[in-house]
NUTORBA-573616 format. One line per field, with one value per residue (C-alpha): chain; x, y, z. Coordinates in steps of 0.5 Angstrom, whole numbers. Layout:
N
c <- [A, ...]
u <- [X, ...]
v <- [Y, ...]
w <- [Z, ...]
//
This chain:
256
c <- [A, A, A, A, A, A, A, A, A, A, A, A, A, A, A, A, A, A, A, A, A, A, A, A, A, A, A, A, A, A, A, A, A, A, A, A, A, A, A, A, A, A, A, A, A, A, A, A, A, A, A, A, A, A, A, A, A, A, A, A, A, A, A, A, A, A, A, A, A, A, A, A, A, A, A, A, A, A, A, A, A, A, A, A, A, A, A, A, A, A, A, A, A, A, A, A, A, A, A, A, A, A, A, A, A, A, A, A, A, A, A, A, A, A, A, A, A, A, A, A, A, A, A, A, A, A, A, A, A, A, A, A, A, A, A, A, A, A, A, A, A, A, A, A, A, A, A, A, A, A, A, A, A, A, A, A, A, A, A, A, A, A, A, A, A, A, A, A, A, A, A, A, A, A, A, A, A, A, A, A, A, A, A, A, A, A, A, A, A, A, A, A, A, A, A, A, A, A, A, A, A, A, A, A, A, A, A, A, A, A, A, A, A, A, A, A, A, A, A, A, A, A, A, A, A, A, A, A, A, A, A, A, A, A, A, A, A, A, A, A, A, A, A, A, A, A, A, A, A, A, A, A, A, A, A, A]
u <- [34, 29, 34, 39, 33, 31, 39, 39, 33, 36, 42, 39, 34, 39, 43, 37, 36, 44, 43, 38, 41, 47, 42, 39, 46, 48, 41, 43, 50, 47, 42, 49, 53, 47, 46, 54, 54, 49, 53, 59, 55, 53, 59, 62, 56, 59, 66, 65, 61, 67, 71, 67, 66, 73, 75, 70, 74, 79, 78, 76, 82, 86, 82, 82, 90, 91, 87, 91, 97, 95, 93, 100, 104, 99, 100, 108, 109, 105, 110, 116, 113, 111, 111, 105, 102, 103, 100, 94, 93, 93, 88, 84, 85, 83, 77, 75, 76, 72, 66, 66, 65, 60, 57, 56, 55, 49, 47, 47, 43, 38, 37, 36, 31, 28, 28, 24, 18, 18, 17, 12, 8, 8, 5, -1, -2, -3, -6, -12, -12, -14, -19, -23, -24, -26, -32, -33, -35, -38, -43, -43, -46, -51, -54, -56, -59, -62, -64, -67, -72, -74, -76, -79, -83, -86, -88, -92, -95, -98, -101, -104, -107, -109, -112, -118, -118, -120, -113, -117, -118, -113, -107, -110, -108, -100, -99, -101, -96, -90, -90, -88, -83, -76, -75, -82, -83, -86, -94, -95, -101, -98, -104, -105, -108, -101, -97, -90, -86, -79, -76, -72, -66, -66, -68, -61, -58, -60, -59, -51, -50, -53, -50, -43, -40, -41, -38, -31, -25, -24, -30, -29, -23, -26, -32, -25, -21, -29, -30, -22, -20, -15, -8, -11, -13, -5, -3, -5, 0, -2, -9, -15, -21, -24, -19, -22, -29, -27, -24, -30, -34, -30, -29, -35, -41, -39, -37, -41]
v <- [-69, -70, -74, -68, -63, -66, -67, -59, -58, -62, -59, -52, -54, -57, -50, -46, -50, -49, -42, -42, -45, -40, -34, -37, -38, -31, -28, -32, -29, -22, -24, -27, -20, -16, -19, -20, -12, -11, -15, -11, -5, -6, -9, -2, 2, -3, -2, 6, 5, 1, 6, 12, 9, 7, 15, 17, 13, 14, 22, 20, 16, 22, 28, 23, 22, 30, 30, 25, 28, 35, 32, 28, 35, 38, 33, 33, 41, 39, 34, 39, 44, 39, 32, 33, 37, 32, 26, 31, 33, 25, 23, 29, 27, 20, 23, 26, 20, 16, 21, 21, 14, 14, 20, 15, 9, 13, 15, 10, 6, 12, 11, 4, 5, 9, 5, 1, 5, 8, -1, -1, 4, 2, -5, -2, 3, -4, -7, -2, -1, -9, -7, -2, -5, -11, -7, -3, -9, -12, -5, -6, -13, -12, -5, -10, -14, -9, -6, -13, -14, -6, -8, -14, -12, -5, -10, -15, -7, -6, -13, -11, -5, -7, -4, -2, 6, 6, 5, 5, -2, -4, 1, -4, -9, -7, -3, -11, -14, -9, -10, -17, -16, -14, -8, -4, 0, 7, 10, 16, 18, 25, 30, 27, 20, 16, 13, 13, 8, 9, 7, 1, 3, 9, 3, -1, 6, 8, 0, 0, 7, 5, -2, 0, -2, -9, -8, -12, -8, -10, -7, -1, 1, 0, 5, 10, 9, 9, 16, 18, 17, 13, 17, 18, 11, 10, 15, 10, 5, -2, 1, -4, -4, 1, 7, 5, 5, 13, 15, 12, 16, 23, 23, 19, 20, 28, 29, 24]
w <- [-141, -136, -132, -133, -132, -125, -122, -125, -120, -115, -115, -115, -109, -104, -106, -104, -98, -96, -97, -93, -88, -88, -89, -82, -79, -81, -78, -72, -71, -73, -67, -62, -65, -62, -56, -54, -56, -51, -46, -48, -47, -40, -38, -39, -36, -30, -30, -31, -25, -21, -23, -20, -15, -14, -16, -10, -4, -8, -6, 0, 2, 0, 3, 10, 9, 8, 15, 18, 16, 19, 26, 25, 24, 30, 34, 32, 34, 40, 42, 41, 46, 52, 53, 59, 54, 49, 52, 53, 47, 45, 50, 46, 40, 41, 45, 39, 34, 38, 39, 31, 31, 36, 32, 26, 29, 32, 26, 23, 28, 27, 20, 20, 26, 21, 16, 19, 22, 15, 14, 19, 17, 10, 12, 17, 11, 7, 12, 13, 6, 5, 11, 8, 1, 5, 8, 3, -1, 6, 6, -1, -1, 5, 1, -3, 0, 5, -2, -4, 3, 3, -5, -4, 2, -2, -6, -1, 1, -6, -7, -1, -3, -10, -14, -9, -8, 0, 4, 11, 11, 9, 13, 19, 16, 13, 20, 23, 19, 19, 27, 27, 22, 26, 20, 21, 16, 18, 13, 13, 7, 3, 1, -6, -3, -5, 1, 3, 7, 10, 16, 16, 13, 19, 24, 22, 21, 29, 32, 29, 33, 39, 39, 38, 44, 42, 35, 34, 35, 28, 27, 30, 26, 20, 23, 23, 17, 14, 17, 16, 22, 21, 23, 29, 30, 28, 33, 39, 42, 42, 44, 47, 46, 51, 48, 41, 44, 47, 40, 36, 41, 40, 33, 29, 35, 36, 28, 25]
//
């Protein structure tokens, strides 16, 4: 009975496994038959796409035929009248034929040369894009670090006052040590008896603009597309470094 019991369970897990093995094949042919339907589908969305598009020259061709055949029967009762005139008529033809040609042609030409500025323009857009968020991070890092030396030196400052209430001497000696620093900070003492010192970051402002002249004609550009004066600067051709310069004093020195 046990051995009879255990080729029964045998014999039912090899027929699950084979069921499952059908099921497994029939899930993978449902996934074939979804797939080759999808294919089908988009091989008919195709050929009805041929089909419209062989539809329009096929209209095309006829309406260009019926104008063929219309300047044929033109050219035909021209004939009957005069050969003189015939031969003219002819040259006129052929004339306008080869203006539609060169008509097209130089359309074609014009789109194409189109195309390309728009090309152009789209990378120097990109490029001036990549230009200004490269100074934007540049400006970004140096804020900080002007930040860090303006804290750092507001700090050196109030370990000199300390905690004594009578500043004079003591001015003498911050106004000392600011002079010999390259970013000197400026004191004034407001009526309440506190103190206030400012005067780098202005200094770094006043130095930028007046050394402009000395900055990069990268640098310069990026000063314009930073004040929005970039399709100005766009409107130059080929410009060197001394158009750039009279531009940066037209738009950013007048405006800014």
């Amino acid at each position: 009975m046990r051995a009879e019991a255990g080729m029964a369970q045998k014999e039912k897990s090899e027929m699950q496994r084979l069921a499952m093995e059908r099921l497994t094949q029939i899930e993978r042919a449902e996934r074939r038959i979804e797939s080759l339907g999808r294919e089908k589908d988009n091989l008919e969305a195709e050929l009805q796409r041929v089909r419209d598009s062989e539809k329009d020259a096929l209209t095309r061709a006829v309406k260009l035929e019926g104008k063929v055949q219309q300047r044929e029967k033109d050219l035909e009762a021209l004939l009957d009248k005069d050969k003189t005139h015939r031969r003219n008529s002819a040259q006129i033809l052929e004339q306008l034929l080869e203006t539609e040609r060169e008509a097209h042609a130089q359309a074609n030409n014009r789109a194409e040369a189109l195309s390309l500025q728009l090309q152009s323009a789209q990378a120097k857009i990109d490029s001036l894009h990549q230009e200004l968020t490269k100074f934007r991070l540049n400006e970004t890092a140096f804020d900080g670090k002007l930040n860090t030396v303006s804290h750092g030196k507001r700090m050196r400052v109030d370990d000199d006052f300390g905690d004594d209430m009578d500043v004079s001497p003591r001015i003498a000696k911050v106004t000392k040590r600011t002079r010999s620093t390259s970013s000197p900070l400026k004191y004034t003492q407001p009526e309440d008896g506190g103190s206030i010192f400012e005067g780098a970051e202005e200094n770094l402002s006043q130095r930028s603009e007046e050394d402009y002249r000395k900055f990069t004609v990268q640098k310069l550009k990026q000063e314009l597309t930073k004040h929005n004066y970039g399709d100005q600067l766009l409107r130059l051709k080929n410009p060197n470094k001394k158009d750039i310069i009279a531009l940066y004093e037209k738009c950013v020195l007048q405006k800014s």
